[in-house]
VOSE-49607 format. One record per residue: x, y, z of N, C-alpha, C in turn; residue in one letter. Coordinates in steps of 0.001 Angstrom, whole numbers, plus 500000, padded with zeros to 6 digits. Layout:
N
XYZXYZXYZa...
This chain:
534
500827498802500000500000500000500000500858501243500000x500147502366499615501173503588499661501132504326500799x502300504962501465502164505665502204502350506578502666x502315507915503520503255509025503336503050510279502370x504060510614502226504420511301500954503322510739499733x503784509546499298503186508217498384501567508775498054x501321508807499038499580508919499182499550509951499193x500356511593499222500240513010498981500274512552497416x501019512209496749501649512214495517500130511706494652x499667510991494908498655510231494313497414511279494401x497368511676495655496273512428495447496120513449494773x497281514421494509497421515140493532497534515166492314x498206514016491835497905513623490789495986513582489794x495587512652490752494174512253490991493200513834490781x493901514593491528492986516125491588493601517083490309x494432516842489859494816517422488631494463517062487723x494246515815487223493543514777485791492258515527486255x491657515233487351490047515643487623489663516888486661x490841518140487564489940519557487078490991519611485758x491252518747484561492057519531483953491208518420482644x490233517611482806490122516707481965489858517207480443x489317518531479819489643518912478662490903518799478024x492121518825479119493301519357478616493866518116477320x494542518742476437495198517750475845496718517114476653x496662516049476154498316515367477125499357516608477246x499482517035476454500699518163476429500423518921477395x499384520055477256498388520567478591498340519902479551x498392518536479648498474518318480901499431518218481614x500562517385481210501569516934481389502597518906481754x502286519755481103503058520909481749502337521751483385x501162521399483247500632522065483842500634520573485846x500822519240485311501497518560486449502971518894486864x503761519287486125505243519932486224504925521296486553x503963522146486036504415523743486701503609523242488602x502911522403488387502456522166489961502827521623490765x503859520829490069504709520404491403506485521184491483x506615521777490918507774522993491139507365523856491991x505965524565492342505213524932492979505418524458494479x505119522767494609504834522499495827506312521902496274x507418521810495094508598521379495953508794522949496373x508743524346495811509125525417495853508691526007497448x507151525771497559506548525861499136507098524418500093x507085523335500008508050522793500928509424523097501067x509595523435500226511371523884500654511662525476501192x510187526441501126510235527256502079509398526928503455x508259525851503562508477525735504957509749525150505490x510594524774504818511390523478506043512374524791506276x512831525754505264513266526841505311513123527917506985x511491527922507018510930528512507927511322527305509459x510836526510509435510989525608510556512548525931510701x513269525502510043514928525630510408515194526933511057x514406527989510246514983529203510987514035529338512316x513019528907512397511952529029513833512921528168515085x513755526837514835514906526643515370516077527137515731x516107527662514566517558528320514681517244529849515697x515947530068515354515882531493516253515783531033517891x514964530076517921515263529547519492516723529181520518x517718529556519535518653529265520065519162530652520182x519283531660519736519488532978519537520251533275521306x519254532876522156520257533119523604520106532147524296x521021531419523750521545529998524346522846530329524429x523617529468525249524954529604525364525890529307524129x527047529946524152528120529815523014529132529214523499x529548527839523244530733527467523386531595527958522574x533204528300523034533688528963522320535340527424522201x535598527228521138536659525991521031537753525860519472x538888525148519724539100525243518606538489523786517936x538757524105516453538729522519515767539052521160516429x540358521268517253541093519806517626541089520211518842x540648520917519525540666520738521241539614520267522270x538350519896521452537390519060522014537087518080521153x538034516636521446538256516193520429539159516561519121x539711515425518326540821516039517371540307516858516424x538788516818515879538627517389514815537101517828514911x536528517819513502535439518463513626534299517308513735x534771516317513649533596515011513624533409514800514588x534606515112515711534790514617517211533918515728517904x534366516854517545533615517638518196532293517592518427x531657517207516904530132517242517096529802516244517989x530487515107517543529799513824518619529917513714520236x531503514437520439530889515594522077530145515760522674x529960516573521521528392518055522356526874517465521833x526814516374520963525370515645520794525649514486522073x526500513889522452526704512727523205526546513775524614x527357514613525162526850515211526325526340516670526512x526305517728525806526021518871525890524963519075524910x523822518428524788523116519021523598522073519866524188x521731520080525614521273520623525888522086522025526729x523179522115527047523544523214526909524448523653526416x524500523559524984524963524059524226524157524363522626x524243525674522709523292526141521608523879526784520225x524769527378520801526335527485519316527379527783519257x528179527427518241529452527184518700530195528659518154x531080529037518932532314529736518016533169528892517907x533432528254516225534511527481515952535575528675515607x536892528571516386537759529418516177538830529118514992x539771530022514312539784529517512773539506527812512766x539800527200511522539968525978511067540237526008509729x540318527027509234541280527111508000542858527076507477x543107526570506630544919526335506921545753527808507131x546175527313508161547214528825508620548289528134508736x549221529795508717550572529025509040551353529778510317x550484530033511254550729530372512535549476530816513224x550102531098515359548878532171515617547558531116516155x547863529501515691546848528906515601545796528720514779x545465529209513634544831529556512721544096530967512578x544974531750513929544377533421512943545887533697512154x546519532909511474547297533425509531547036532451509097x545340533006508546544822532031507123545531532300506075x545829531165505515546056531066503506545140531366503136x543962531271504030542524531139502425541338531193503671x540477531201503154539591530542503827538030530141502630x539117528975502034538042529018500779538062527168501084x538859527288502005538868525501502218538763525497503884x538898524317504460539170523561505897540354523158505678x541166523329507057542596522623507279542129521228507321x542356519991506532542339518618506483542439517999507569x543805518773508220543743518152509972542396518145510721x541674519158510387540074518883511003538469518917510787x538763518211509121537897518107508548537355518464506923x536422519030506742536041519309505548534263519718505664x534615520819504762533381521757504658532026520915505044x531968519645504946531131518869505582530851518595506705x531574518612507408531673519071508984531291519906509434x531740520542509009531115522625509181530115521920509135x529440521831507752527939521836507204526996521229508572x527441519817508635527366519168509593526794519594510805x528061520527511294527522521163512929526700522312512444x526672523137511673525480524047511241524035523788510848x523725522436511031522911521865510959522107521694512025x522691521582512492521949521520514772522674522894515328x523559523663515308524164524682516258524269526191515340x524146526760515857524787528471514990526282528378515398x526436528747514071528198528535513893528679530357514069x529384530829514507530163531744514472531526531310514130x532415532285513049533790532037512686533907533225512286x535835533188512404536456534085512398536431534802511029x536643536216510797537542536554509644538368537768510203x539781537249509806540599538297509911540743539741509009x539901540826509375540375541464508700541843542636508391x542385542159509848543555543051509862544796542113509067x544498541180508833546115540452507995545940538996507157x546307538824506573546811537351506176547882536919506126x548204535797505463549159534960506118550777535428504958x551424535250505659552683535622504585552976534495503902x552824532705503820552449531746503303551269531961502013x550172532957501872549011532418501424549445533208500080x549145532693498834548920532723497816549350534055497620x549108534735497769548811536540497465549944536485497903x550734536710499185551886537116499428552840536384498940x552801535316498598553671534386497844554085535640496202x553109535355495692553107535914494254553591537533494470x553208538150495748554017539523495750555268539322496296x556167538225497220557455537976496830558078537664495401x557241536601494975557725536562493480557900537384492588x557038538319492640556332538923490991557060540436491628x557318540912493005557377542024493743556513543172492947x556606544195492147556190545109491392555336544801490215x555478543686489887554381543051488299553466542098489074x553263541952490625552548541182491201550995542193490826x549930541154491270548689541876491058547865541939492747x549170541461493266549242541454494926549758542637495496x550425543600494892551669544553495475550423545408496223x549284545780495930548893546383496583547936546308497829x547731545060497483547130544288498739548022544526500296x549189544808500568549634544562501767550373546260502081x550848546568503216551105547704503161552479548219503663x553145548310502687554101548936502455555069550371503033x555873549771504240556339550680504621557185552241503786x557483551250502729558278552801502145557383553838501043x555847553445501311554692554264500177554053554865501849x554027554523502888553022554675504096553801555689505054x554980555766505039555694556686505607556718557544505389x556619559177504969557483559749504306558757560064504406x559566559635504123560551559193504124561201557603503637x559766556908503691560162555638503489560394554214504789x560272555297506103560436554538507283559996555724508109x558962555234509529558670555901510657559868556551511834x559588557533512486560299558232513077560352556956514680x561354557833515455561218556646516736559734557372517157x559308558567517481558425559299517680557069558894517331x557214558377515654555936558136514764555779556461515831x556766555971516255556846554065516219555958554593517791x556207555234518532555877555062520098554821555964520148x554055556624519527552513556976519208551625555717518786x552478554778518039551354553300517584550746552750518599x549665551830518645549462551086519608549754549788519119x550498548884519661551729548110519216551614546815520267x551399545665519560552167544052520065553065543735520091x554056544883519718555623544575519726556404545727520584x557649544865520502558264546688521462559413546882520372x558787547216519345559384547426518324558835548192516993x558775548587516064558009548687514821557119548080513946x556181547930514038555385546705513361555628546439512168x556548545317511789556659545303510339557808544121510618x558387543886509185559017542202508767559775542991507533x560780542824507734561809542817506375561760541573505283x560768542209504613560840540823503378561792540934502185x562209540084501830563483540050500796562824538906499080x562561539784498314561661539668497549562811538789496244x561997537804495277562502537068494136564251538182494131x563759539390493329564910540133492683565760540430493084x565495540080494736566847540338495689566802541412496372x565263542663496083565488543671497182564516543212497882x564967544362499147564244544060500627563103545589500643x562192545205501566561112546308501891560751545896503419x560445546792503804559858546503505568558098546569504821x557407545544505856555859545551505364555283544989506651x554381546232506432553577545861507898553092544797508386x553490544740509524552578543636510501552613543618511833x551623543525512007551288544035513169551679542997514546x551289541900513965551453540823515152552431540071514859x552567538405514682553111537798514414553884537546512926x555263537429512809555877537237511865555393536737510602x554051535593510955553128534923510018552191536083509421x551574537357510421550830537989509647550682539082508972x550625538906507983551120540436507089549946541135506695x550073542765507498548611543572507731548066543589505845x546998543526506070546069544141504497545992545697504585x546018546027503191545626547108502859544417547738502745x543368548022503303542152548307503216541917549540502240x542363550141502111542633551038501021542486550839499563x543102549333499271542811548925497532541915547909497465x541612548129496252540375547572495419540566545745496124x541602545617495406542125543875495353541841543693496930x542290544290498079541844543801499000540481543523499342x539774544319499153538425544300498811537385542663498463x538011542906497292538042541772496463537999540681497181x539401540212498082539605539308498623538545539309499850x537797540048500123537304539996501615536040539891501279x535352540530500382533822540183499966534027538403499647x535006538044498717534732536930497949534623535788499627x535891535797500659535823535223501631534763535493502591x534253536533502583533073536530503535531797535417503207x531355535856501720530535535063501086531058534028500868x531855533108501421532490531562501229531973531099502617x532232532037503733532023531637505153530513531209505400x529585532517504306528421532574504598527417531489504078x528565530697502787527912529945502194527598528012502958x528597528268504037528523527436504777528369527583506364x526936528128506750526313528003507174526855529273508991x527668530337508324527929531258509173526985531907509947x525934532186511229525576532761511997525891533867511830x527095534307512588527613535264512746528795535226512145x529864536793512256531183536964512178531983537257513274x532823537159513424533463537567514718534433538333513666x534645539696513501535782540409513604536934540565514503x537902539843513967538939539501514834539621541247514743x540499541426515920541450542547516060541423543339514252x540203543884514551539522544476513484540041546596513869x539915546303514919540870548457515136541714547940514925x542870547607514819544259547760514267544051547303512807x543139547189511952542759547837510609543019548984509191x542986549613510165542585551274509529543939552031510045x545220552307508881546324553166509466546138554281508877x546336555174509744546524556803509151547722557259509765x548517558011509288549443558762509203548996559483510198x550161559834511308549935560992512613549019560589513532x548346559099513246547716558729514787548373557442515062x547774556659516282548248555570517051547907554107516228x547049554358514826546457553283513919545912552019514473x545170552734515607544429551878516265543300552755516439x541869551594516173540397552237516075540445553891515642x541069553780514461541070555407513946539498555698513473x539343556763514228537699557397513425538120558529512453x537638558968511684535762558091511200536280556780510250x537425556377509814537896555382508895537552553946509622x537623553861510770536803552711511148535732551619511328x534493553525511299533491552899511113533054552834509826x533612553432508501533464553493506982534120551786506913x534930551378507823535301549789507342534167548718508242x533458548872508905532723547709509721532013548266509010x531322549049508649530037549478507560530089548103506251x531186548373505765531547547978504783531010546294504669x532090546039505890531499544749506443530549543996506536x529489545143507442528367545196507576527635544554506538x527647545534505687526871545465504355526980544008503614x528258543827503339528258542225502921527587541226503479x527603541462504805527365540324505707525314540460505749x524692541493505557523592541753505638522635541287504497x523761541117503257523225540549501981522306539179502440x522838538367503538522477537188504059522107537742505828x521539538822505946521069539176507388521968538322508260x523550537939508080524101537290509196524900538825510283x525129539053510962525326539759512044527087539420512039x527878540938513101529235540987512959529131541329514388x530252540732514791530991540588516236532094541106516611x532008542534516289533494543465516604534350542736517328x535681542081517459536307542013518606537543542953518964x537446543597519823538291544610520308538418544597521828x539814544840522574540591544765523488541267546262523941x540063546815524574540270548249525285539548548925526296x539696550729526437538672550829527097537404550506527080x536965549959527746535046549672527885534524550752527641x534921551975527304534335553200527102534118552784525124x535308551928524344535117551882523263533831550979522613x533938549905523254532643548839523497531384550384523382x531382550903524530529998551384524510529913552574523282x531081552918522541530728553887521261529819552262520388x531007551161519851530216550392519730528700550236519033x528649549994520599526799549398520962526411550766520422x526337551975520445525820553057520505525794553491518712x526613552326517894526181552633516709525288551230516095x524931550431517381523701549472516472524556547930516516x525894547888516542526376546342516731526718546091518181x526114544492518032526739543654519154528129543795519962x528568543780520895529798543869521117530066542697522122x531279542205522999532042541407523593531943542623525014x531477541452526375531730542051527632532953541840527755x533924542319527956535123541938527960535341542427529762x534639543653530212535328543868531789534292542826532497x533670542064532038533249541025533160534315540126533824x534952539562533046535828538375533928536610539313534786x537036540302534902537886540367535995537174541362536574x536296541912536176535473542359537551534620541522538401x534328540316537793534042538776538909535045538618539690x536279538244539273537068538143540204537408539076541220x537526540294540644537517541351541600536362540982542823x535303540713542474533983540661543202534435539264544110x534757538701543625534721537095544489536155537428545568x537500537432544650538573537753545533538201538981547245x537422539818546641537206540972547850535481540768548625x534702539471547980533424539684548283532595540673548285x533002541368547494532424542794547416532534543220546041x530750543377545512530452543301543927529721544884543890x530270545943544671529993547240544131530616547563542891x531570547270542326532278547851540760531223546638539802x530979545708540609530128545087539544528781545676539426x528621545889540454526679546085540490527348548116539397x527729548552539368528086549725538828528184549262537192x528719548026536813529296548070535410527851547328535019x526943546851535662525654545922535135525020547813535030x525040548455535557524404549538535377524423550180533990x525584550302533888525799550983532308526428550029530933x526443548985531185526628548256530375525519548034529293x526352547577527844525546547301526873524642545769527169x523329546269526575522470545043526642522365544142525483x523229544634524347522728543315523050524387543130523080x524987541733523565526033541924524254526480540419524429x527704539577524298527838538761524388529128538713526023x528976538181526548529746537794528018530903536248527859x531905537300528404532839535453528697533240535886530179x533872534849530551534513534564531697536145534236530873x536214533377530185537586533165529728537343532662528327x538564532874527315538773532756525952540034532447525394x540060532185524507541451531547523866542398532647523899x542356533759524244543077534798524466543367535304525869x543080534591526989543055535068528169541959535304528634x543053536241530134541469537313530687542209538794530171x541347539795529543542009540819529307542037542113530835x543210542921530822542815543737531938542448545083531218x542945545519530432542455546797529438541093546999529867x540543545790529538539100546248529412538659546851530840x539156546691531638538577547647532892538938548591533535x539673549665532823540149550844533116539377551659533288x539135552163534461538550553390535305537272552518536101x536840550883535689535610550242536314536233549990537606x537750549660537313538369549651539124539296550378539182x539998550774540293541163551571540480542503550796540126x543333551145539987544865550772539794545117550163541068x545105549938541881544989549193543296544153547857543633x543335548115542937542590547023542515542989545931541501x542893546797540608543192545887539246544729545372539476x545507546129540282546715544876540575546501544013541751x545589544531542523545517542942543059544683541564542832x543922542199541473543528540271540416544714539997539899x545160540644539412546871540844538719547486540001539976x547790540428540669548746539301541959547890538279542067x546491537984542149545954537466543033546089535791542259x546249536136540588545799535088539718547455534313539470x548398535936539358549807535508539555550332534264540447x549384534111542077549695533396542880548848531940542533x548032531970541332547169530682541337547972530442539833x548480530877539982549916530002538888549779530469537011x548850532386537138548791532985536136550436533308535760x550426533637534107551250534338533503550877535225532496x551828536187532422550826537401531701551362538139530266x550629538613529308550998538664528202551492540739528491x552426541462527702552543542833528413551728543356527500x551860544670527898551165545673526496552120546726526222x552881547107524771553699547772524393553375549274523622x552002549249524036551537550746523226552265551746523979x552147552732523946552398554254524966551913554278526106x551224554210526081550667553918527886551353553137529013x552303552683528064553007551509529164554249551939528884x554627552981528524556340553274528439556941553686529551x556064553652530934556751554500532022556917553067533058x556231552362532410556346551127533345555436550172532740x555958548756533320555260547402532372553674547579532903x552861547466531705551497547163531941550902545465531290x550614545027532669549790543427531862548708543935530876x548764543584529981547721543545528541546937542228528660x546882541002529223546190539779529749546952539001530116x545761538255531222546230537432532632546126536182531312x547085535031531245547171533330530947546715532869532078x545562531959532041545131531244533399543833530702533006x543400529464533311542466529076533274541144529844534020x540230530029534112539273530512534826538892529861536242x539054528342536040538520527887537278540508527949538288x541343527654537556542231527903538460542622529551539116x542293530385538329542264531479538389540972531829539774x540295530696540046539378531319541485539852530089542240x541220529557542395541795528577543228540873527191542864x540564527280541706540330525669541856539028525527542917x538358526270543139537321525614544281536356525654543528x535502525050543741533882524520543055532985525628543302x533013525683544737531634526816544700531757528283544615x533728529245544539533483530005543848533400529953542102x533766529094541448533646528666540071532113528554539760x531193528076540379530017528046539910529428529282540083x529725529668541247528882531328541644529209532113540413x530553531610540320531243532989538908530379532892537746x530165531319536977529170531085535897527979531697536426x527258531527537311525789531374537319525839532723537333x526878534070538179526945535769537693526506535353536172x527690534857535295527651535160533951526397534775533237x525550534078534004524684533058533124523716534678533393x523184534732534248522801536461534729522848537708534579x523998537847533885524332539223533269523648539801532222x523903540703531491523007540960530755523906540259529407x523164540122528208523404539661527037523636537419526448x524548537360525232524454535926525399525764535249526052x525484534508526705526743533916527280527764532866527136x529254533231526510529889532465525725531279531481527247x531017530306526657532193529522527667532874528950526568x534360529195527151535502528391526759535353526749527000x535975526455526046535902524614526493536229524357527326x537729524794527831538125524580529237537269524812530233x536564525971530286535376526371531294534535525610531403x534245524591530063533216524217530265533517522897530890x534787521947531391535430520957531863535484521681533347x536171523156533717536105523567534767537554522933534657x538492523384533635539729522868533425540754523329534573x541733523222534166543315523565535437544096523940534569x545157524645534816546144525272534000547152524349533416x547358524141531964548330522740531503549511523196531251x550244523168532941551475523808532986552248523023531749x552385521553531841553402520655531012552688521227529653x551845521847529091551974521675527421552205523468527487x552449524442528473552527525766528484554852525359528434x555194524482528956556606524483529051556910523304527946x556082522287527390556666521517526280556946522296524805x555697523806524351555459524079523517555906525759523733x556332525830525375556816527111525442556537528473524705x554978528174524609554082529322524686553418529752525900x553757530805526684552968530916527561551391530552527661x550400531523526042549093531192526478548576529807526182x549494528789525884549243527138525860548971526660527514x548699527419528318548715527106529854546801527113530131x546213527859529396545041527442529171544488526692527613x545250526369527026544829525718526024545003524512525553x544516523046526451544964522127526832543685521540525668x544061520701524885543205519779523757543303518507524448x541717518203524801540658517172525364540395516085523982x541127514755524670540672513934523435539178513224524060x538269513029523191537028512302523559536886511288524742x538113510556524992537957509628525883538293510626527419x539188511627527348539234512491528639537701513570528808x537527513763527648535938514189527967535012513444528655x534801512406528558534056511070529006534429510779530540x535783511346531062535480511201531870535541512770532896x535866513820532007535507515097532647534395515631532802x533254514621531973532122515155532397531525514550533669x532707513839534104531807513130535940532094513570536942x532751514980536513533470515945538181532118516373538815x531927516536539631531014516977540416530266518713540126x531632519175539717532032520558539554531020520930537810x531425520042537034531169519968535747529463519596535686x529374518466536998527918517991536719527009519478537146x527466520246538290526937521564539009526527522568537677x527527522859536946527982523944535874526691523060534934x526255522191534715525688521632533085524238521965534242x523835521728535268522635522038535697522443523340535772x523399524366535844522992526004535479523044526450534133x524007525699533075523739525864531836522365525687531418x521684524513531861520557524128531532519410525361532084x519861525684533320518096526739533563518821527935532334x519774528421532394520134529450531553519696529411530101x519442528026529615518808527979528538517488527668528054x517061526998528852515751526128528848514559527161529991x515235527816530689514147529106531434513994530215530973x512671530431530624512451531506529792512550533357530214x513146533149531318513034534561531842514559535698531511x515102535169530537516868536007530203516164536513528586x515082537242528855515302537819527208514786538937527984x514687539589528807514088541079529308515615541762530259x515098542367530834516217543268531357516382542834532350x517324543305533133518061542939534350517619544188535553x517536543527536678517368544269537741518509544107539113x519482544838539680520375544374540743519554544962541925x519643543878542664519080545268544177519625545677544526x519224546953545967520440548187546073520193546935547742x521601546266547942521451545645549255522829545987549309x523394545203550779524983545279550669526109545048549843x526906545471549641527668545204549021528585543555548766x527906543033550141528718541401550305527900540547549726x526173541012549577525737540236549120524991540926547369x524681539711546836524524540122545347523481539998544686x522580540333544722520764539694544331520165540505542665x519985539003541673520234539871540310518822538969539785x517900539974539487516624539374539012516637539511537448x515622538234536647515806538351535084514872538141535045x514051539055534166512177539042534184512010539069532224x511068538226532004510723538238530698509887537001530325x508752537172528972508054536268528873507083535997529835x506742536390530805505806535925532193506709534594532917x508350535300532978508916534143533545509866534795534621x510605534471535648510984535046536770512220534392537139x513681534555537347514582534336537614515399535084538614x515679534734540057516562535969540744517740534514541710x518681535365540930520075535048541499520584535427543159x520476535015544089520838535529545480521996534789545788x523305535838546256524925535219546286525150535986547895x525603535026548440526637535468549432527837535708549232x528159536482549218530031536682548293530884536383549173x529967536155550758531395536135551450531760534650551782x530818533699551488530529532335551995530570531200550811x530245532417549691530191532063548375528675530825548030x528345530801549196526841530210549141525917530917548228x525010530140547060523894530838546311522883530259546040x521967531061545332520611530235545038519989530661544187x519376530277543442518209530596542208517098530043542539x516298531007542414514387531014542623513954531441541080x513397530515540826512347530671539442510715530347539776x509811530868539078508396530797539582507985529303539032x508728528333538329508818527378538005509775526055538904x509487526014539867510035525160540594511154524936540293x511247523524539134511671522737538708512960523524538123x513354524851538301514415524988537694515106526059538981x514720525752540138515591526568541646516437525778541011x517576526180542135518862525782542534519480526873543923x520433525769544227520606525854545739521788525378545417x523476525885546207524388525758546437525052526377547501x524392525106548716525073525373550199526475525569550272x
């Protein structure tokens, strides 16, 4: 017998011969083909609609944030992870690059028109974009001195169709090279000049910018060809199944002559516009990432994009180390609300971001405090720090960074799960990892001390810490309770203690912390989703 589909198929058939019985065969036979192009055309916009009625339900769910091979080796591993234990709290991923680079970890892409083989293939992607919102990187401040383009402008130097793609110290500064004066106005990852002496086919040399690592050689935003290259890669990202963008160290972008070529206005926002616009062709959304004052975040938000809480993690700690969450209950005050939150990231904890939210007295004692839980710290070489060393970010795991104890580690999430905006965890965070001194001294990178790659079988058994089982039961009300899409309320109580209500939907959430006991609790008007941590 037929069934299904089978028995849709028939019946239509059946109702078309009916009302069409004048027709001649020809007549008929086009007019069964224009009607079912029709109905594959409307099923393939409901399933269209359903996918996105899914996909919008996840909108503020949590973001794991991971690379390709560190939860699990690759991208197959990964998925089977987070469907085998996190499918309920975890709603999307930031896969951080996975395109072939040749440093940096995969921020100096060659391309990003493929997957690095080591972890997969565009099928994978496809794969996890299928159940999760994918966020990925694009670099727009550099590519790789390996990738194609810079290859052919060593080769070709002046007949390259690359020469203008990258930027050129002796066209960018008059004279041909910066003053010591012009070098210590930059805002700078080096304590040096940003740039690489490249020594080209013909045998001459040129200094060419770069900003960071030896691997990455800054773009020119200025010419066409760069252009070129960044529309065509955006729309490659988008074509496989991109959410969002994360604009990586996107202000150090835009150089002008006579400033610090960092977040230069108005040329800044004429380039995230730009961005913008591409990315809107497909309504996917951009994720500034920038590492500064929190005063810059809120220009930001104040022109319409999302931004990164960046002074949360160490104003938690501030709050937990001193039990006392007045600089916090102050920064929930004026903080942006369409807003994504970490606690920790493949980049650290940053301290920039909280200049003037605490005092200099303060902010060095998370600085000592994390030093003594076995942090190490990356400096900062702009101007601001020429009179003396300034930490630019703490290396440290998050949960070792609050001594390894359980119940300030959970209090810290369940703040974050509370705050305002969506809330992104590191993989490690999400293990409630420890600092991997042996792969921070085998590979003698400092920030390898939080970036310890979990093969599937150590997952299996990191998900039976006690600590981990605590953390997946607050992930869960954070996602599955409907009261985090309205605004936030702090009460005006003591300062030791911390009481943070989340009202929305006809649903009710209030966070009550003892900061000094580190004891907390969650009350929802739904029973079934309290929590209590004596």
């Amino acid at each position: 017998g037929l069934v299904g589909s089978e028995m849709c198929i028939r019946d239509r058939m059946y109702n078309i011969c009916r009302s069409n019985m004048s027709c001649s065969e020809e007549c008929l036979m086009r007019r069964i083909k224009e009607h079912f192009l029709q109905s594959v055309r409307a099923d393939a916009e409901r399933a269209e609609r359903e996918n996105k009625k899914e996909k919008d339900a996840m909108k503020n769910k949590i973001m794991l944030i991971t690379y390709a091979d560190s939860f699990g080796k690759n991208l197959k591993e990964l998925k089977k992870v987070l469907d085998e234990y996190f499918s309920r709290e975890i709603g999307s991923i930031h896969i951080l690059p996975f395109f072939p680079s040749s440093g940096d970890r995969g921020f100096a892409p060659l391309t990003y028109e493929t997957v690095d083989p080591a972890f997969g293939t565009w099928e994978d992607v496809d794969a996890l974009a299928q159940k999760y919102e994918l966020m990925f990187d694009f670099m727009v401040n550099h590519l790789s001195r390996r990738s194609e383009q810079f290859q052919d402008f060593i080769a070709h130097h002046e007949e390259s169709p690359y020469k203008d793609m990258f930027i050129r110290f002796k066209d960018f500064w008059p004279g041909g090279a910066p003053t010591q004066e012009q070098i210590d106005l930059l805002n700078k990852r080096k304590n040096h000049a940003p740039c690489e002496r490249i020594t080209f086919a013909d045998g001459t040399q040129e200094d060419i910018w770069c900003t960071f690592s030896e691997e990455q050689m800054d773009l020119n935003l200025e010419k066409p060809v760069t252009w070129e290259l960044i529309e065509r890669s955006l729309r490659r990202l988008m074509d496989h199944g991109a959410s969002m963008i994360r604009l990586d160290a996107f202000a150090f972008a835009t150089k002008k002559l006579g400033t610090s070529c960092f977040f230069v206005e108005p040329e800044m926002w004429d380039c995230m516009k730009r961005v913008a616009d591409i990315l809107a062709e497909r309504n996917v959304p951009m994720l500034p990432e920038i590492h500064d004052h929190y005063k810059i975040q809120l220009k930001i938000a104040e022109k319409g994009y999302p931004i990164y809480d960046f002074a949360l993690p160490v104003l938690v700690l501030h709050t937990l180390y001193t039990g006392n969450c007045k600089r916090l209950k102050h920064w929930f005050s004026i903080c942006p609300r369409d807003q994504y939150t970490t606690l920790d990231t493949h980049d650290g904890i940053g301290t920039v971001d909280v200049g003037d939210l605490l005092t200099q007295e303060e902010l060095q004692n998370v600085i000592d405090e994390t030093e003594r839980c076995g942090a190490n710290f990356k400096m900062d070489f702009s101007a601001k720090a020429k009179e003396k060393p300034v930490v630019y970010q703490i290396n440290c795991t998050y949960y070792s960074a609050l001594g390894e104890d359980d119940r300030s580690y959970l209090l810290a999430r369940a703040i974050q799960f509370f705050a305002p905006g969506v809330p992104q965890v590191y993989y490690m965070g999400l293990l409630a990892g420890e600092n991997d001194y042996e792969l921070m001294k085998k590979t003698d990178f400092p920030r390898n001390i939080s970036r310890h790659n979990y093969t599937v079988e150590e997952i299996g058994q990191e998900v039976q810490k006690p600590v981990v089982k605590e953390l997946c039961r607050l992930m869960r009300i954070r996602n599955e309770y409907g009261a985090f899409d309205g605004e936030i309320v702090v009460s005006d109580l003591p300062d030791d203690v911390l009481e943070i209500t989340r009202e929305s939907n006809g649903h009710k959430a209030v966070l009550y912390a003892d900061l000094k006991t580190k004891k907390f609790k969650i009350s929802c008007d739904d029973s079934r989703y309290d929590y209590e941590l004596e």
